[in-house]
Every structure is written in C-alpha cells, then in structure tokens.
C-alpha positions as CSV (number, residue, x, y, z in Angstrom):
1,X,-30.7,84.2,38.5
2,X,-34.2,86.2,39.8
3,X,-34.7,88.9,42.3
4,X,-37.4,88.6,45.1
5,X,-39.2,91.3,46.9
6,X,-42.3,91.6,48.7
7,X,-43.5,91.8,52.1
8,X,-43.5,89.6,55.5
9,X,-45.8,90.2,58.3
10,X,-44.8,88.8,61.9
11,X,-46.3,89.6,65.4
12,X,-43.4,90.5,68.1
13,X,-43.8,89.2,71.7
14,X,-46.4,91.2,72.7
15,X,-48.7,90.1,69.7
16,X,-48.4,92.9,67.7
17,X,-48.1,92.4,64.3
18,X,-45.2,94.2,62.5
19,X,-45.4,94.3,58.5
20,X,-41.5,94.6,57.2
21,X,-41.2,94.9,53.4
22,X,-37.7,93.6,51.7
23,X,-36.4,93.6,48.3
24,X,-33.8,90.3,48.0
25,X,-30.9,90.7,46.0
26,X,-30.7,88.7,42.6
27,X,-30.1,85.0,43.3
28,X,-28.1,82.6,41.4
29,X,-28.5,79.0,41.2
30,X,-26.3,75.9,41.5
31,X,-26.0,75.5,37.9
32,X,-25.7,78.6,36.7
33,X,-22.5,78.5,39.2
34,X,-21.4,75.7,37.8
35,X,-20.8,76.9,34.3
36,X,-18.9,80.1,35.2
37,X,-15.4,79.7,34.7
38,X,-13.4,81.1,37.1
39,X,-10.3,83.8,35.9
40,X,-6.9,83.5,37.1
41,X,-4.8,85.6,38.7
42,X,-3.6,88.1,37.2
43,X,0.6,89.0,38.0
44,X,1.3,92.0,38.7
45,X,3.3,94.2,35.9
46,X,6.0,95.2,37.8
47,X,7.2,91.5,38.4
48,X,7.5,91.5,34.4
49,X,9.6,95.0,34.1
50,X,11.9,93.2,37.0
51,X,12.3,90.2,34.6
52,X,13.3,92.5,31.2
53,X,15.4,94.1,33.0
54,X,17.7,91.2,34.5
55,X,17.5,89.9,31.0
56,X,18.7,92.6,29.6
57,X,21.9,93.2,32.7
58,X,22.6,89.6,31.8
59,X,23.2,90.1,27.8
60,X,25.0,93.5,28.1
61,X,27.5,91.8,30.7
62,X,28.1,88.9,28.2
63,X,28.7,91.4,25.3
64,X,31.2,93.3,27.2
65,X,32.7,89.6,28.4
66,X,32.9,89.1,24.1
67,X,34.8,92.8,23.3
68,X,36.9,92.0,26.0
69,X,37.9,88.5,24.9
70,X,38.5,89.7,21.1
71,X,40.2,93.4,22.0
72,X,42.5,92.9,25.0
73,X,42.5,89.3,25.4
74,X,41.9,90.0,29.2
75,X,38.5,88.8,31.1
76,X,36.3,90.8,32.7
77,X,36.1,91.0,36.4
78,X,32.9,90.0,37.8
79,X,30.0,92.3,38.2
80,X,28.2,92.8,41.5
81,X,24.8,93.5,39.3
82,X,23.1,93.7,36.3
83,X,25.0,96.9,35.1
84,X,27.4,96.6,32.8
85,X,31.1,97.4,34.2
86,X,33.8,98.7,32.7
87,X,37.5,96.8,33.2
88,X,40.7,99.3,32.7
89,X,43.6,97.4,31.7
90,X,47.0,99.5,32.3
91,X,49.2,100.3,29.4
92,X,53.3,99.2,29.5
93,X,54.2,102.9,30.5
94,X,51.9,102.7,33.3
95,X,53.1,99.4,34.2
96,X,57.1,100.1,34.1
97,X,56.0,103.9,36.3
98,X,54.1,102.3,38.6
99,X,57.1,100.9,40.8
100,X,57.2,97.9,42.9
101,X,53.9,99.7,45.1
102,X,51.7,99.6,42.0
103,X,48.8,97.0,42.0
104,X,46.9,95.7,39.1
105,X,43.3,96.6,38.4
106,X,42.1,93.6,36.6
107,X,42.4,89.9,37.6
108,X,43.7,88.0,34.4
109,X,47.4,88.4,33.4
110,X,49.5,92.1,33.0
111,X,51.0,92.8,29.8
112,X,54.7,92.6,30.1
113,X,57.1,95.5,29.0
114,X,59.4,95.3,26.1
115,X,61.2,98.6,25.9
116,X,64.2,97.3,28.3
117,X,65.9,98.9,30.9
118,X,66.0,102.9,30.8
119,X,69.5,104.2,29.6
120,X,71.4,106.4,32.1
121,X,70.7,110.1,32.0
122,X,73.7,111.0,33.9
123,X,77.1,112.2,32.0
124,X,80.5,111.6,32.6
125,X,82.4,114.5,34.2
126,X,84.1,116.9,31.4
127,X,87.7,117.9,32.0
128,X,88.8,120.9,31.2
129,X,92.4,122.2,30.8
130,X,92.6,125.9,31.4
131,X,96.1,127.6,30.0
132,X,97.2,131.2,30.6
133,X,98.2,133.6,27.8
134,X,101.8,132.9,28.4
135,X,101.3,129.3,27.4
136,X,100.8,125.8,28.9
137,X,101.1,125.8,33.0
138,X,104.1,124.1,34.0
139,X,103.2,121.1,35.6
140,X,102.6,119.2,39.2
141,X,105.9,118.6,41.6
142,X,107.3,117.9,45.0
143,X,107.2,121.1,46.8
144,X,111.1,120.3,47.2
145,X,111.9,121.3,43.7
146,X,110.8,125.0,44.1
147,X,112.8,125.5,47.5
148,X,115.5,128.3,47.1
149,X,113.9,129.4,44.1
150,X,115.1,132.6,42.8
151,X,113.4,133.0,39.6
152,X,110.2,130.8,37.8
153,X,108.4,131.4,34.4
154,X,107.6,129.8,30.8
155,X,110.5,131.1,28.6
156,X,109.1,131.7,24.7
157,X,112.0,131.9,22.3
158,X,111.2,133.2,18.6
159,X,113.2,133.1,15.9
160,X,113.9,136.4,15.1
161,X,117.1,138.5,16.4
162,X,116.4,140.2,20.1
163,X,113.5,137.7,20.8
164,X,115.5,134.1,20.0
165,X,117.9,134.5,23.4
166,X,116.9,135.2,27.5
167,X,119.4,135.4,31.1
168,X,119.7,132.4,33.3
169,X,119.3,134.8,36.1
170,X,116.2,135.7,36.3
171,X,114.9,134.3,32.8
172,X,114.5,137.9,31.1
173,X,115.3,138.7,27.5
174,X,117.1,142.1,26.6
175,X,116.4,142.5,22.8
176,X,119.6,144.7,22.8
177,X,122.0,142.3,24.9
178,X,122.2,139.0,23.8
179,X,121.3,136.3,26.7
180,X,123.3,133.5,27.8
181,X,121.0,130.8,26.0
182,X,120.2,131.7,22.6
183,X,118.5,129.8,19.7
184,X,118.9,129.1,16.0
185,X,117.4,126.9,13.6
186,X,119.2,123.5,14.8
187,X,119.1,123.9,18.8
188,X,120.0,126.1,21.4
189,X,123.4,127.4,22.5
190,X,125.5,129.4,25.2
191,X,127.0,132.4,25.5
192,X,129.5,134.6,28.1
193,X,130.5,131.4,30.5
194,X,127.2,129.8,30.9
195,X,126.7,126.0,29.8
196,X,123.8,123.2,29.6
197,X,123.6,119.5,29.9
198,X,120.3,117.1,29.2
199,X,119.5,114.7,32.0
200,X,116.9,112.0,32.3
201,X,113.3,112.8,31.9
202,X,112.6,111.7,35.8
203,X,112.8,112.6,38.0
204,X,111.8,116.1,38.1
205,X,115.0,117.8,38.6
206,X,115.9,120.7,41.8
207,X,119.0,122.2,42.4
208,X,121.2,119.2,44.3
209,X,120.6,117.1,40.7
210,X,121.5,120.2,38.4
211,X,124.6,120.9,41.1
212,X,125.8,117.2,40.5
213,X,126.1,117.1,36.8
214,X,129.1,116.8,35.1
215,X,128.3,116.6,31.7
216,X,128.3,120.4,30.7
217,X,128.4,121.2,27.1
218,X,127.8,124.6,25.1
219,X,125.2,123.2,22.1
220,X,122.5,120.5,22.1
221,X,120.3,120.3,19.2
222,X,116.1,120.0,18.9
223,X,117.2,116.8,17.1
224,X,118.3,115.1,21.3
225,X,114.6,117.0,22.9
226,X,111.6,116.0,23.2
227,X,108.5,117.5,25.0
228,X,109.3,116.3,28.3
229,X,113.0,116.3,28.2
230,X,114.9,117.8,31.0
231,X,117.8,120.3,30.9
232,X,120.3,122.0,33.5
233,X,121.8,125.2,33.2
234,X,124.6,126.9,35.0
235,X,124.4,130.5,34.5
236,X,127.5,132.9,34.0
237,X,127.5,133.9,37.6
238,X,127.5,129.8,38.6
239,X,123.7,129.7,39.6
240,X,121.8,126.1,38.3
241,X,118.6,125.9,36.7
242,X,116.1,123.9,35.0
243,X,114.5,124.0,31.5
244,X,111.7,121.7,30.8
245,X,110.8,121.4,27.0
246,X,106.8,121.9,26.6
247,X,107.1,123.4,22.4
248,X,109.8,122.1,19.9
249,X,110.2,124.4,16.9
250,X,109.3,121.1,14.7
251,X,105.6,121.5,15.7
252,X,103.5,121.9,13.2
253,X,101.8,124.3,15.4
254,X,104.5,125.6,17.1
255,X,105.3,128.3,14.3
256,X,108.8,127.7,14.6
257,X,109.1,129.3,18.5
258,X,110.5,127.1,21.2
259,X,108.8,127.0,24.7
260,X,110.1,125.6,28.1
261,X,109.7,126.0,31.8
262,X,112.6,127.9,33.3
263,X,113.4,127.5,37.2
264,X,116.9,129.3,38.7
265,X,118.2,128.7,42.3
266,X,120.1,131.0,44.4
C-alpha cells in the first residue's frame, strides 16, 4: 500500500494552463486484498441476555412442575411466560365451605373430604313441668267435668291430729272440728253421714257418674289406690264429689301425707 502526491498541470478551454496539486490517499493492491481475512459479524449482546433469560424461565418452570409432583401430587397449570407461577391447591375445609358455587383453582383432581357429614347443631325442645306450692296441678279434662262446680283444690292430708281430716263442702280443714273424711295409717274414712266409693280410673268422673253410684261404703284402704285411682264422695248435706289420688302415704317421698284433687258439685 503507497501514497501518491504531486502535481498535474492542464490548460482549460481557453488555453490557459491551470497547475492543481493533489495528495492521493494510500493505495492498496490486489494482493495485499487478497490476504486480509475478512471478520464476521458480530451479534449483538442483547440477543444473548434474551437467550439466558428464557433458559433460565424454562428451568425454574420445570423445578416448580418437580415440587409440585413430589408435594401435592397435583400438576401445575400452564404458564403464559417464562416466570415462574405459583398453583394454590384448596385445603378440605375450603372445599366442604365452598358450596355447590365454588370452583376449583387448579386443573388436575380435588382432594376429596373425609370428615363426613356435619352433625346437627339444633336441640331437641326441653319440657318443662312447672308445679305450684300447693303441689302437682290437677290435670287436663273435658270442660264438662267442672260444670256446677261449687268447690275445686288439691287436698293435703298429714298425719297428725287437726291436719289428717277436711269437709266435703268446700274442701277446708278445721283443726278443731273433725271433717267428714279423715285419715289414719291404713286408709281413709268417713265421718257424720258422709260416705265414699272407688270407681274406674276412666273416665274422668263429673257429677252425673258420682250421682249414679251405688256402691257407698264408709272405709277404703291405701292398700285398693293407686295414683290415678278415682273416688266419689257424698258429703253429709248429700252434695257428690271427686277425689283423684296424685300422693299415697307409701311414697318414699311422700313423708307419709296423702294428696288428691278434690272437686264438689252443687
């Protein structure tokens, strides 16, 4: 490769010479061409970061496809990218809340619930029997049996003088009169003209039952009652009534009184 220089004189078109001095640039020859090697292109670096960074989205995704696999035993949903993604698989409490609108989050198969069906939180209704201080409430009738009715009340007979008797009439005790049914350690009895007689259990008994019976006596004993058992009673002055055992003396918790339901008709 050589550089030329010098200067060339010319004459224009109207013959006048014109003198022109140039300096040529370095020259190369043919051969000296011929043995430069020629580079290659070089790639631009941002085509390799592209490349590392694919690889690397690629291996992360398999990784998480691996944990996935070995912990949950559920695959992972496709990724749209490179980035990693992160799959939430619901638990069985989730699943059983959820109700029939829930949808899954993942694609591969739920986890089924093994707790069984949910026991009942609701209770069954508590009945509750409420008694007065006089004792048990006499119990449900036919309004029939309390027509005419002159006198109602639970009787409580103790024994113990002025406390073990009580009236027909209007079912009263007189601790210094003795009543017309009194009671000792065997049963009940009757005094000045009145009279009693035990009659079936049911029906419940009003006054045209007591009125029919025929079977008056003076005495019946615990031994013939029961709670439940039925009794009429005709008092002194010929007015019927009805005595419904509710406590026996025999009781163990009865301390020895006797309790019934008294009813008198005029």
């Amino acid at each position: 490769m050589t550089a030329e220089s010098g200067e060339k004189e010319s004459r224009n078109q109207d013959g006048v010479r014109v003198r022109a001095s140039f300096r040529g640039l370095p020259s190369v020859s043919a051969e000296q061409e011929a043995e430069t090697p020629e580079e290659p292109p070089r790639r631009p670096i941002w085509r390799r970061v592209e490349v590392l960074v694919a690889t690397a989205g690629v291996l992360a995704l398999a990784a998480v496809t691996l944990v996935l696999y070995d912990v949950v035993g559920v695959p992972a949903a496709p990724s749209a990218g490179p980035s990693s993604s992160v799959t939430t698989v619901p638990t069985t409490a989730e699943t059983s809340s959820s109700g029939p609108s829930a949808t899954s989050a993942t694609s591969g198969p739920q986890p089924t619930s093994t707790t069984g069906p949910r026991p009942s939180t609701s209770q069954p209704p508590v009945t509750t029997t409420t008694q007065t201080s006089d004792g048990p409430k006499p119990p449900a009738e036919d309004p029939g049996r309390y027509e005419g009715v002159q006198e109602q009340r639970v009787v409580k007979l103790v024994p113990q003088t002025g406390g073990n008797w009580v009236d027909i009439e209007y079912w009263r005790q007189d601790p210094a009169q003795p009543g017309e049914v009194q009671m000792d350690a065997k049963g009940v009895h009757t005094a000045v003209g009145a009279a009693l007689a035990v009659i079936a259990d049911t029906p419940l008994a009003n006054r045209d039952r007591c009125s029919k019976v025929t079977t008056w006596r003076l005495r019946v004993d615990f031994s013939e009652l029961h709670v439940g058992s039925q009794l009429c009673g005709r008092s002194s002055v010929g007015r019927y009534a009805s005595l419904e055992v509710q406590v026996l003396p025999s009781s163990p918790s009865s301390g020895g009184r006797f309790f019934f339901y008294g009813i008198t008709w005029n």
